[in-house]
N, CA, C and O atoms as CSV, one atom per row, in Angstrom:
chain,resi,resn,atom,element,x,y,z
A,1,UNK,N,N,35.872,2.161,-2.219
A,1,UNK,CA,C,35.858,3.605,-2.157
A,1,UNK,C,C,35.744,4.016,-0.685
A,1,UNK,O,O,34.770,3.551,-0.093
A,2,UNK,N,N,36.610,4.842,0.035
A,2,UNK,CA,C,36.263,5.412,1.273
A,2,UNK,C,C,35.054,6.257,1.690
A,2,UNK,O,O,34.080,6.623,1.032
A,3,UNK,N,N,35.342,6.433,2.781
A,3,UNK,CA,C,33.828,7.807,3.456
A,3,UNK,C,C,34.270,8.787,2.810
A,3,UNK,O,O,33.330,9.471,2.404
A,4,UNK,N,N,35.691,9.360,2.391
A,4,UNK,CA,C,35.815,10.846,2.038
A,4,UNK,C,C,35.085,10.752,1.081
A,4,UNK,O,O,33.980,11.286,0.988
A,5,UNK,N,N,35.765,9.871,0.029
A,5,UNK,CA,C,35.332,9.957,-1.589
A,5,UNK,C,C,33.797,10.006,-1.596
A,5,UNK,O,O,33.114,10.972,-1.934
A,6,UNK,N,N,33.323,8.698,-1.130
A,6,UNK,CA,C,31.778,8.731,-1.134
A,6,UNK,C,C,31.347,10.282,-0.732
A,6,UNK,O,O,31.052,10.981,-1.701
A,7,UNK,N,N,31.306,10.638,0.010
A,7,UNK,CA,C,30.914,11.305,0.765
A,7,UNK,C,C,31.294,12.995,-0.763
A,7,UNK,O,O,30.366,13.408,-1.458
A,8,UNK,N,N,32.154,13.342,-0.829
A,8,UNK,CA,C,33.051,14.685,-1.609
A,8,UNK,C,C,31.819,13.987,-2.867
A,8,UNK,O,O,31.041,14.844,-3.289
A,9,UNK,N,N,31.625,12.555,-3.443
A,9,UNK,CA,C,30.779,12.385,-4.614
A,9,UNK,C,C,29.096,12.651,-4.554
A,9,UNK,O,O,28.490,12.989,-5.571
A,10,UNK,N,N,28.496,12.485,-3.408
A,10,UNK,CA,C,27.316,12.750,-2.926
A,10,UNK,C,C,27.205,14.868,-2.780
A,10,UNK,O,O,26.438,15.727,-3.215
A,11,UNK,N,N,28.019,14.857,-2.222
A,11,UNK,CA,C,28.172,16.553,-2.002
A,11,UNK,C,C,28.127,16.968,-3.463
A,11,UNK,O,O,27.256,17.811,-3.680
A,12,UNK,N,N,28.771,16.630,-4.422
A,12,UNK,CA,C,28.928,17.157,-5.721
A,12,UNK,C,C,27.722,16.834,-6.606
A,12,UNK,O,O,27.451,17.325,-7.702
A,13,UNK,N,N,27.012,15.850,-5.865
A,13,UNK,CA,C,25.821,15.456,-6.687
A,13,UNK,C,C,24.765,15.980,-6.111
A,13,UNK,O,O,23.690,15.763,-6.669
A,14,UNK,N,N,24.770,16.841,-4.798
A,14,UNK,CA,C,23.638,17.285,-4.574
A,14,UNK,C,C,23.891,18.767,-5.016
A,14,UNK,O,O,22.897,19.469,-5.203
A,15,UNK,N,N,24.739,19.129,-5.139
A,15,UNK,CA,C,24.947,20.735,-5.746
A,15,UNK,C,C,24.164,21.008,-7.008
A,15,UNK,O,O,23.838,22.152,-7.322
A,16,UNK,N,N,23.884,20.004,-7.685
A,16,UNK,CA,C,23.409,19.873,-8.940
A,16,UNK,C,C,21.798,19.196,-9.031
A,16,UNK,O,O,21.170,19.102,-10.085
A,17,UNK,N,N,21.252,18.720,-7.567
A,17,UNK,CA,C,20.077,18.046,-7.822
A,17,UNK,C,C,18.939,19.157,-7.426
A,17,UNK,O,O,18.945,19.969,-6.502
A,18,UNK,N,N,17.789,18.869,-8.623
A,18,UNK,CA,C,16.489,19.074,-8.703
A,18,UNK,C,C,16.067,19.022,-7.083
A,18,UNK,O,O,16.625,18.403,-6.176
A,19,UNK,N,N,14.847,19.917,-7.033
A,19,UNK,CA,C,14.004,19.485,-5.831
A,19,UNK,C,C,13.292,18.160,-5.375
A,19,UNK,O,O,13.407,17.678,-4.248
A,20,UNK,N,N,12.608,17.683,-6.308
A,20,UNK,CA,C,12.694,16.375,-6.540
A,20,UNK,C,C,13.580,15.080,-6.053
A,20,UNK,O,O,13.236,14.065,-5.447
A,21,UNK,N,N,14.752,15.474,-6.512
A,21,UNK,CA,C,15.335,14.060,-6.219
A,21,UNK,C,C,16.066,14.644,-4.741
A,21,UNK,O,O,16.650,13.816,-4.041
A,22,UNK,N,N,16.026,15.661,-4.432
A,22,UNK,CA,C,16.858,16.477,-2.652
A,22,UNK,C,C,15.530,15.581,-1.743
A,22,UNK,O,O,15.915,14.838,-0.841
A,23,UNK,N,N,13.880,15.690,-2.035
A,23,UNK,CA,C,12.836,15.395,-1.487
A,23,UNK,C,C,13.126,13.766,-1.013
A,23,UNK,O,O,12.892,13.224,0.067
A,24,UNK,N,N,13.820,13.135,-2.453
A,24,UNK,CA,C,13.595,11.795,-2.413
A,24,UNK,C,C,14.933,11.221,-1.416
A,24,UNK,O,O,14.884,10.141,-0.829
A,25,UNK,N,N,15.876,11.970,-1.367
A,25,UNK,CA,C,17.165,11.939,-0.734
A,25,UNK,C,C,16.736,11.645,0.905
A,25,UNK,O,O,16.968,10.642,1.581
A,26,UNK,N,N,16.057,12.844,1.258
A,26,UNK,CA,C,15.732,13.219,2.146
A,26,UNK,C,C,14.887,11.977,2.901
A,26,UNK,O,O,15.096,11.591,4.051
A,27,UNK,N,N,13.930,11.471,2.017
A,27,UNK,CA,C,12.838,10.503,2.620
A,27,UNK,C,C,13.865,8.862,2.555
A,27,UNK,O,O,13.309,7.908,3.098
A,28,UNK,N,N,14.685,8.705,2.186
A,28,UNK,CA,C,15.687,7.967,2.503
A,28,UNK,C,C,16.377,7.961,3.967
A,28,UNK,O,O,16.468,7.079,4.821
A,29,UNK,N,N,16.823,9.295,3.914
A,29,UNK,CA,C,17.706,9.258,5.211
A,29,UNK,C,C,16.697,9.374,6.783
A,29,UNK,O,O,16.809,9.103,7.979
A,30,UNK,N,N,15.820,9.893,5.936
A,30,UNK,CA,C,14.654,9.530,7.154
A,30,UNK,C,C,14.568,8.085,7.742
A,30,UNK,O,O,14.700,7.653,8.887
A,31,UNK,N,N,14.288,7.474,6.500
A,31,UNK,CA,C,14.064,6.056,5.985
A,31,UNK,C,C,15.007,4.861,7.323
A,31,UNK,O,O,14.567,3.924,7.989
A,32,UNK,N,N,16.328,5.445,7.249
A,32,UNK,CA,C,17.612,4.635,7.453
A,32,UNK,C,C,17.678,5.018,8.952
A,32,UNK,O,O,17.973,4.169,9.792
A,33,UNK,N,N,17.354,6.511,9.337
A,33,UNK,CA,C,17.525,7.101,10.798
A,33,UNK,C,C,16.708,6.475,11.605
A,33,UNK,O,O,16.808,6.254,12.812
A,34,UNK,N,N,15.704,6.144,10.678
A,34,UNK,CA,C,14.221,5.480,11.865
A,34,UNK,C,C,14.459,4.076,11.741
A,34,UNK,O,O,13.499,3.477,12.224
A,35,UNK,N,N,15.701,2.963,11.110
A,35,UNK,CA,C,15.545,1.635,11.096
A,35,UNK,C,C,15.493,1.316,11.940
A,35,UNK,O,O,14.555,0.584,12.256
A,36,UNK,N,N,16.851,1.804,13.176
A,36,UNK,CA,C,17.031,1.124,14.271
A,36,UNK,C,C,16.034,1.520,15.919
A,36,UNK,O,O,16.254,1.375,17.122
A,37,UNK,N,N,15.058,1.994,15.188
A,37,UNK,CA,C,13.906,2.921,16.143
A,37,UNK,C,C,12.838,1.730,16.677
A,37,UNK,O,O,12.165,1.051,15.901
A,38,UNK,N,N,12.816,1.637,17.741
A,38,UNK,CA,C,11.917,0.620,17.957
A,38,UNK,C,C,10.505,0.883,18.419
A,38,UNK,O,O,10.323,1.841,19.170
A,39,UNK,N,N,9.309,0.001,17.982
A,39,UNK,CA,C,8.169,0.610,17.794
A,39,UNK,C,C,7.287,-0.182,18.704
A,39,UNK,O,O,7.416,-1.404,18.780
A,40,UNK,N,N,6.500,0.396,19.314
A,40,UNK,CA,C,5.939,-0.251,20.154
A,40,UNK,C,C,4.099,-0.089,19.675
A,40,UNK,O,O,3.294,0.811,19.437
A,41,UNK,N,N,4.150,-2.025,19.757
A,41,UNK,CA,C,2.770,-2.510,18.961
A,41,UNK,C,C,1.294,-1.892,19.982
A,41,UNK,O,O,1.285,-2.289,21.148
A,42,UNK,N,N,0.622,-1.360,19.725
A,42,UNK,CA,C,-0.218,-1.284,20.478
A,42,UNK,C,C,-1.170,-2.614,21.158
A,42,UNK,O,O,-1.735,-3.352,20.350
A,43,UNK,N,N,-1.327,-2.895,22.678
A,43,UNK,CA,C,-1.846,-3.978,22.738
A,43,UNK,C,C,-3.201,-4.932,22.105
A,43,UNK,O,O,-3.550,-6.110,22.186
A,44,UNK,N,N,-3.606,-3.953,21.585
A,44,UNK,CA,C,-5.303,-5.194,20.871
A,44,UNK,C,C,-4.741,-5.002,19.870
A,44,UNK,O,O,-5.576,-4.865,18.976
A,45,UNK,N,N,-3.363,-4.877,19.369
A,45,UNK,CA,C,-2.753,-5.180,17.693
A,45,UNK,C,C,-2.367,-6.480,17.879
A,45,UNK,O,O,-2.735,-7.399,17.147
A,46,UNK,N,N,-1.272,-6.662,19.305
A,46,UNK,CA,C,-0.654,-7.761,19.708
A,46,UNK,C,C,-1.470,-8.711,19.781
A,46,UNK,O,O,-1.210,-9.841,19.368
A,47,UNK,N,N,-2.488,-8.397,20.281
A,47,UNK,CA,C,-3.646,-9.650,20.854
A,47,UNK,C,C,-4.010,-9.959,19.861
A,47,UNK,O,O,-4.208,-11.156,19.656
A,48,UNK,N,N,-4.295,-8.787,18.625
A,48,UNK,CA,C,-4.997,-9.283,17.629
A,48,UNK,C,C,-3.752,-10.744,16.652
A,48,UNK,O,O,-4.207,-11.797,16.206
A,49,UNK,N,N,-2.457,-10.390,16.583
A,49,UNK,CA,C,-1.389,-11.199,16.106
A,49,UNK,C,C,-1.343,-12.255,16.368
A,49,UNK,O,O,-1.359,-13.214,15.596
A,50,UNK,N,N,-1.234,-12.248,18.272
A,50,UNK,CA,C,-1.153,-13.601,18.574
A,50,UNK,C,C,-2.398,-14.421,17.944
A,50,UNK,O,O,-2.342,-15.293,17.077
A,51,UNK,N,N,-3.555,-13.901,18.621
A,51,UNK,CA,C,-4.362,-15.092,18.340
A,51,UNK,C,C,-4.349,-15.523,16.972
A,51,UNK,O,O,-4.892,-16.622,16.862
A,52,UNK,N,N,-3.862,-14.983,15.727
A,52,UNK,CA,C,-3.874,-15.383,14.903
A,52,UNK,C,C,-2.724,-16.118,14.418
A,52,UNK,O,O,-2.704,-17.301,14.079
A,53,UNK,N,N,-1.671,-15.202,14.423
A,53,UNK,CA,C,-0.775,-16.813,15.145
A,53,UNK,C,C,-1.198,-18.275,15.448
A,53,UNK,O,O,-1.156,-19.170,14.604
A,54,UNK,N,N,-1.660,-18.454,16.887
A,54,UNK,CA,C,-2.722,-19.362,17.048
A,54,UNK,C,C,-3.218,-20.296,16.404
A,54,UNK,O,O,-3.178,-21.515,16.567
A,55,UNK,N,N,-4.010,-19.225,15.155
A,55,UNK,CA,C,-4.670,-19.701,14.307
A,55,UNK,C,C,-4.162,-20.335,13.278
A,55,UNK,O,O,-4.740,-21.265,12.716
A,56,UNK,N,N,-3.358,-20.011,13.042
A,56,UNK,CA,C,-1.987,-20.305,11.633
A,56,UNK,C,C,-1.537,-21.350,12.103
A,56,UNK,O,O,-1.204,-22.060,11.154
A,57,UNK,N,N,-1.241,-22.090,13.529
A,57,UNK,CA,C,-0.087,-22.898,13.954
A,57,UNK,C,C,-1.326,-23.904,14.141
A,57,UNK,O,O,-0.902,-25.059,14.080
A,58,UNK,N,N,-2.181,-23.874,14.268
A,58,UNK,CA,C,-3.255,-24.928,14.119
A,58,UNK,C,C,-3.583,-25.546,13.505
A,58,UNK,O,O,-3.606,-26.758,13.719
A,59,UNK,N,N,-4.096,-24.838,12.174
A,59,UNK,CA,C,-4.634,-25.070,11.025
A,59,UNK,C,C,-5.594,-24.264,10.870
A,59,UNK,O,O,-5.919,-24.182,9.686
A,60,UNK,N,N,-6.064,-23.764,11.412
A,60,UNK,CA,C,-7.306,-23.166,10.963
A,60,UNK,C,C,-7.301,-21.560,9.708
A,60,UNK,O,O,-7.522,-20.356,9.841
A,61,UNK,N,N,-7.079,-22.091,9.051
A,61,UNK,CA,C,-7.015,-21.175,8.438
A,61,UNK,C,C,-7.513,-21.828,6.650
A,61,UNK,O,O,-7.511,-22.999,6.271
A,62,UNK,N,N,-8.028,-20.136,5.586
A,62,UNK,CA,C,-8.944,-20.671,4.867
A,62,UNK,C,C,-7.471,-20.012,3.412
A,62,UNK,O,O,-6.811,-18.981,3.291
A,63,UNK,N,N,-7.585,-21.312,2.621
A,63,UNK,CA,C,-6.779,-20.842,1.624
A,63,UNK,C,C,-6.945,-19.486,0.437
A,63,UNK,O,O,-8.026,-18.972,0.149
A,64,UNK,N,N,-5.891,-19.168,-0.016
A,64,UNK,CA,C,-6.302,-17.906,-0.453
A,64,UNK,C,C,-7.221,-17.582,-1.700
A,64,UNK,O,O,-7.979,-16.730,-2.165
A,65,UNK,N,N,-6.753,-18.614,-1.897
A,65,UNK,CA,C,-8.127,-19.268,-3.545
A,65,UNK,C,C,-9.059,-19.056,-3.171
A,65,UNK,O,O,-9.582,-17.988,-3.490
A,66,UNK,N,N,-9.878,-20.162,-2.124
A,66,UNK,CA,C,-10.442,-20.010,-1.522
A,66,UNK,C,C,-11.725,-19.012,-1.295
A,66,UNK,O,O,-12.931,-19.141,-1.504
A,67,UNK,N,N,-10.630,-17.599,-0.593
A,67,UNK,CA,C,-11.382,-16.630,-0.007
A,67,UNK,C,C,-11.548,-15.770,-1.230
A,67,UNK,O,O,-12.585,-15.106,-1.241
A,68,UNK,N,N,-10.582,-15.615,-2.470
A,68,UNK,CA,C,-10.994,-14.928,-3.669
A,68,UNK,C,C,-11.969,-15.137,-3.926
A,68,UNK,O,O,-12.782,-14.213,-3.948
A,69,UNK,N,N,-12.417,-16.652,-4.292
A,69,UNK,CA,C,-13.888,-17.356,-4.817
A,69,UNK,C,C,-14.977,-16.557,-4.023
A,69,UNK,O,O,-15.906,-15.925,-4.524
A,70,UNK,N,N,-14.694,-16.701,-2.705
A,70,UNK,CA,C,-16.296,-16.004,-2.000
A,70,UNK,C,C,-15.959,-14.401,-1.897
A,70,UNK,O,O,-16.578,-13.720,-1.079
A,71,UNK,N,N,-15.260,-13.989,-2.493
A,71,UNK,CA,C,-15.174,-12.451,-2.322
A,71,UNK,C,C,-16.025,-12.038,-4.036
A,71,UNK,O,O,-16.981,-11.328,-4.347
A,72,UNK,N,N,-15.210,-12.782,-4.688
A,72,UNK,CA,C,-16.138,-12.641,-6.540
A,72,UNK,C,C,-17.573,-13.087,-6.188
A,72,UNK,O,O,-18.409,-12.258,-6.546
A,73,UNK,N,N,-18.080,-14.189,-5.576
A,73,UNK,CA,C,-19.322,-14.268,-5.373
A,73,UNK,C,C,-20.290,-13.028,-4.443
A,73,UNK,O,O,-21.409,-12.622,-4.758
A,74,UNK,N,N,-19.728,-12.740,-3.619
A,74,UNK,CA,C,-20.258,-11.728,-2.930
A,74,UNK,C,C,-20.398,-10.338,-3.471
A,74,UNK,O,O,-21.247,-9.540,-3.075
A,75,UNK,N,N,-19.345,-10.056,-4.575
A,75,UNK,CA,C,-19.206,-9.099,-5.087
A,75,UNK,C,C,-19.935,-8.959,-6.528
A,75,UNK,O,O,-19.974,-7.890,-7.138
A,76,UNK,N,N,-20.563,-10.288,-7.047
A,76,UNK,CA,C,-21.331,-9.915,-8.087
A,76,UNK,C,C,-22.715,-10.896,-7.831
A,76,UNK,O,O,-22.986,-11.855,-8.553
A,77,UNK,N,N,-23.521,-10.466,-6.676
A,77,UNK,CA,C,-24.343,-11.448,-6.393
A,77,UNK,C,C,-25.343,-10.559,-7.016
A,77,UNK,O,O,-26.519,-10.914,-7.099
């Protein structure tokens, strides 16, 4: 299907849409405008990444079982 068609089928479908789904349209194209937007990490986010990184490429790290077990214990002590 081309850009016209697409495009003449979207037009005809918003003539007819609820507020609702125009809202949800909308937070899409937001969605798609901001993909190629590049975001800049704040530095004690970065620091916080790497070192954990770090941590991951080491080993040090606690499995997720694990940390459930002492979260149920802590939580019904």
């Amino acid at each position: 299907m081309s850009s016209i068609e697409l495009k003449s089928r979207v037009y005809k479908e918003l003539e007819s849409a609820d507020d609702h789904l125009l809202e949800e349209i909308l937070g899409l194209i937001n969605i798609e405008s901001k993909h190629n937007e590049i975001i800049k990490i704040p530095s004690h986010y970065e620091e916080a990444l790497n070192k954990s990184m770090s941590q991951i490429k080491s080993g040090n790290t606690i499995p997720n079982a694990e940390v459930e077990e002492s979260i149920e214990k802590w939580l019904y002590k």
